[in-house]
C-alpha positions as CSV (number, residue, x, y, z in Angstrom):
1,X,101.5,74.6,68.1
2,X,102.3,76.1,71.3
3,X,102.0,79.8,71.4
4,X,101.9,83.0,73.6
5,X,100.8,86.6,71.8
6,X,101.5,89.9,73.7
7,X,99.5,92.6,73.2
8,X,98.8,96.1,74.4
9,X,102.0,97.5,73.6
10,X,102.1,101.4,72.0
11,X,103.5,104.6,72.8
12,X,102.6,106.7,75.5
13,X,103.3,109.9,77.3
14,X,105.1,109.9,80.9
15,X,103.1,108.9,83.3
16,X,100.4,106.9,81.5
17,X,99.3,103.7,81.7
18,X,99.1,100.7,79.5
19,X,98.0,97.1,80.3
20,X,100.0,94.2,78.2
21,X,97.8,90.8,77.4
22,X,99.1,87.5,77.1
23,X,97.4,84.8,76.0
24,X,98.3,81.4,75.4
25,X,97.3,78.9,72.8
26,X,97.8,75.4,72.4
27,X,98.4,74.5,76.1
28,X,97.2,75.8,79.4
29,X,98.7,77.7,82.0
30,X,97.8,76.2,84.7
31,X,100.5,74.4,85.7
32,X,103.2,77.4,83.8
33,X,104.5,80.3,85.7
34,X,104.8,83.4,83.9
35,X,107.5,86.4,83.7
36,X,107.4,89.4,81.6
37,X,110.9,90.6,80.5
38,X,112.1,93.5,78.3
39,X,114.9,94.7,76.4
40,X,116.0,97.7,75.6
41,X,118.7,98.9,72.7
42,X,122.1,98.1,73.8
43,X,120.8,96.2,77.4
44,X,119.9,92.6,78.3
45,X,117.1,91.2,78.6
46,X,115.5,91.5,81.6
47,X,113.0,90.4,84.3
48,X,110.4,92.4,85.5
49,X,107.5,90.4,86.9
50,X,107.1,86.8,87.5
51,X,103.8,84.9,88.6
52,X,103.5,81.1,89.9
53,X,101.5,79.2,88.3
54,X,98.7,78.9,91.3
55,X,98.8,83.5,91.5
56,X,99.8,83.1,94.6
57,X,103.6,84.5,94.1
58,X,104.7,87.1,92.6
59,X,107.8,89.2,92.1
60,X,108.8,92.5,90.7
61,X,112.2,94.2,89.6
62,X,113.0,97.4,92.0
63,X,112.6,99.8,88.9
64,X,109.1,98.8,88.5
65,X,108.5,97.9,91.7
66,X,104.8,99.9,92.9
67,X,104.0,100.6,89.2
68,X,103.4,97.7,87.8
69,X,101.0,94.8,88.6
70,X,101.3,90.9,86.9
71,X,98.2,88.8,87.1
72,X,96.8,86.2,85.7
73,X,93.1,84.1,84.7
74,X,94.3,80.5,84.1
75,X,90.0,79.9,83.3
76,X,90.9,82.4,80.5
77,X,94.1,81.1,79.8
78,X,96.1,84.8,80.0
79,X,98.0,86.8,82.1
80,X,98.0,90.6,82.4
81,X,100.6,93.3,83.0
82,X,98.8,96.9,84.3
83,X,101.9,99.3,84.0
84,X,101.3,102.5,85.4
85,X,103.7,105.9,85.8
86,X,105.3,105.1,83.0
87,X,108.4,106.3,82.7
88,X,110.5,106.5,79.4
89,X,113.1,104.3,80.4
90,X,110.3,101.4,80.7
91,X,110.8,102.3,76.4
92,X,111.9,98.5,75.3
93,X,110.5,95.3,73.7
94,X,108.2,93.4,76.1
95,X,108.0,89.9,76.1
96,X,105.8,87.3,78.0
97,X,106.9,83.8,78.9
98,X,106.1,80.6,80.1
99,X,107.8,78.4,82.2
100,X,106.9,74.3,83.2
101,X,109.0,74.2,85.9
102,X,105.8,76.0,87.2
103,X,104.5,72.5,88.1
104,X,105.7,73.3,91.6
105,X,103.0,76.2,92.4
106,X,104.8,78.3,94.3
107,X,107.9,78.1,91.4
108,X,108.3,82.0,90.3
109,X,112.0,83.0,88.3
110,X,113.9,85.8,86.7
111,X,116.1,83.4,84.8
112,X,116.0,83.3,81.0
113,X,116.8,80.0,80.7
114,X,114.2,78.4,82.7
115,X,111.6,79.6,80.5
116,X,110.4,77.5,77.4
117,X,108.0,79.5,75.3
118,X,108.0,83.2,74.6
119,X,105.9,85.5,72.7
120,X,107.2,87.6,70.1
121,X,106.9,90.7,72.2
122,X,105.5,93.8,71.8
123,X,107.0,97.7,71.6
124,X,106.3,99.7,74.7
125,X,107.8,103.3,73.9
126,X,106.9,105.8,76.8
127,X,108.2,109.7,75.0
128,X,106.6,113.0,75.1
């Protein structure tokens, strides 16, 4: 079956880094772009990174805009999310996500609903 698994989530102090792993299963990414969205108690979900399917477009949310970096090894079938100054309202459920309207290589999106397999996320929880 088709399948993405975060990993990398944990808790860490202000400030620190952590790098999130997603890897797929079941189908390639070539051809998929990727985002990475969170939620947080009592907030929607939301988009933070998006990557086309070909790497070569990328976007970022302004509150993570300059700390975080999305990437991705299609060879390897993954995608990466380095997250650095963390700050503790990054705190939330991290999820990865793939999307075939990613056919079109420059494709990249924020919207929930054009994405059609997600992880089960993982718990990022930045605290002193």
């Amino acid at each position: 079956q088709l399948q993405l698994v975060e990993s990398g989530g944990g808790l860490v102090q202000p400030g620190g880094s952590l790098r999130l792993s997603c890897a797929a299963s079941g189908f390639t990414l070539d051809y998929y772009a990727i985002g990475w969205f969170r939620q947080a108690p009592g907030k929607e979900r939301e988009g933070i990174s998006c990557i086309s399917s070909s790497g070569g477009y990328t976007k970022y949310a302004d509150s993570v805009k300059g700390r975080f970096t999305i990437s991705r090894d299609n060879a390897k079938n993954m995608v990466y999310l380095q997250m650095n100054n963390l700050k503790p309202e990054d705190t939330a459920i991290y999820y990865c996500a793939a999307s075939s309207l990613g056919y079109s290589r420059s494709y990249y999106s924020f919207s929930v609903s054009e994405y059609d397999y997600w992880g089960q996320g993982t718990q990022v929880t930045v605290s002193s």
